[in-house]
C-alpha positions as CSV (number, residue, x, y, z in Angstrom):
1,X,60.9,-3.6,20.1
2,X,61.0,0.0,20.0
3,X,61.2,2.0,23.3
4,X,60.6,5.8,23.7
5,X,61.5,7.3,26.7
6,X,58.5,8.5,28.9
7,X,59.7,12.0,28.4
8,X,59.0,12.2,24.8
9,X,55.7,10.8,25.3
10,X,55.1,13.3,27.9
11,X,55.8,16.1,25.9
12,X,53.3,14.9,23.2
13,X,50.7,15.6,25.6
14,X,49.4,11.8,23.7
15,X,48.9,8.4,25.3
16,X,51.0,5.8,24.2
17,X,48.4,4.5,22.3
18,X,47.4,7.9,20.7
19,X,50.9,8.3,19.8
20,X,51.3,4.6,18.3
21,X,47.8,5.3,16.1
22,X,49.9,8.3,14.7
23,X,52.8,6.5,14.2
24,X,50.5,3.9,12.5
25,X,48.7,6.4,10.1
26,X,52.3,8.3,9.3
27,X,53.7,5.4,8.5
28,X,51.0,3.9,6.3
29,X,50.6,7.4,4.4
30,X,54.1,6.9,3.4
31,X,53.4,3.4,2.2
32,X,55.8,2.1,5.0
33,X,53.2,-0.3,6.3
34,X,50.3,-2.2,4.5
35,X,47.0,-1.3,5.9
36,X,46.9,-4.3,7.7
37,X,50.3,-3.6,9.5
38,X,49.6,-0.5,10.0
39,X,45.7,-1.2,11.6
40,X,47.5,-4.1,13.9
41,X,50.3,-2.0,14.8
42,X,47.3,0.7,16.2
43,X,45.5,-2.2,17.9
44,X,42.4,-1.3,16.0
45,X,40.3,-4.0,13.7
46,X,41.2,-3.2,9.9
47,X,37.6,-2.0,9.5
48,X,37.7,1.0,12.4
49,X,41.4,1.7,11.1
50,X,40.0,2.5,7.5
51,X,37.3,4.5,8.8
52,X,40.1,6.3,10.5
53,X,42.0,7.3,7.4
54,X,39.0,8.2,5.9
55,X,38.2,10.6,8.5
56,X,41.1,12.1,7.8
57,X,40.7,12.1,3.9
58,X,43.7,9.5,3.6
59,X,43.6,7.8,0.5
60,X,44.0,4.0,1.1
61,X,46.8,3.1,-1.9
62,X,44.4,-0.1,-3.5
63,X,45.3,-0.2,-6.8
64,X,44.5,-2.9,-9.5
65,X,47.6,-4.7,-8.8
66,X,46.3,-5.2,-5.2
67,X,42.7,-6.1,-6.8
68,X,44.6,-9.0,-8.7
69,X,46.6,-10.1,-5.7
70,X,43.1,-10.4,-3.8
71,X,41.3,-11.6,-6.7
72,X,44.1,-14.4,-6.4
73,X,44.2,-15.0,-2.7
74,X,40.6,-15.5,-2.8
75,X,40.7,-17.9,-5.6
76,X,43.3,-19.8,-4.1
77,X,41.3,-19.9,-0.9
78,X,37.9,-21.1,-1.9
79,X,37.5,-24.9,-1.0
């Protein structure tokens, strides 16, 4: 658990949940997090999150690799 002292959040002039949506998008812009990390860690749906980054003309990293892996999962998934 990370902790930030109320006087950093202060000077932000952010809520706490403005500041952890930024932290969210930094940290998925720097492929730290996956999009669905990063969308849970901002407490939004996947869906809003993405329409987030695109608001902001962030480019959402799905390459063909990620295409196979979900081509996969999805195979492995049907009944």
């Amino acid at each position: 658990m990370l902790t930030i002292p109320s006087e950093y959040i202060k000077a932000t002039r952010m809520t706490e949940a403005e500041l952890l949506l930024e932290v969210a998008v930094r940290l998925f812009q720097k492929e730290k997090l996956s999009i669905g990390q990063a969308a849970r860690l901002s407490g939004m749906p996947q869906y809003q999150f993405q329409m987030l980054l695109a608001s902001r003309g962030i480019s959402l990293h799905y390459n063909v690799e990620d295409f196979r892996e979900d081509v996969e999962t999805l195979n492995r998934l049907r009944p």
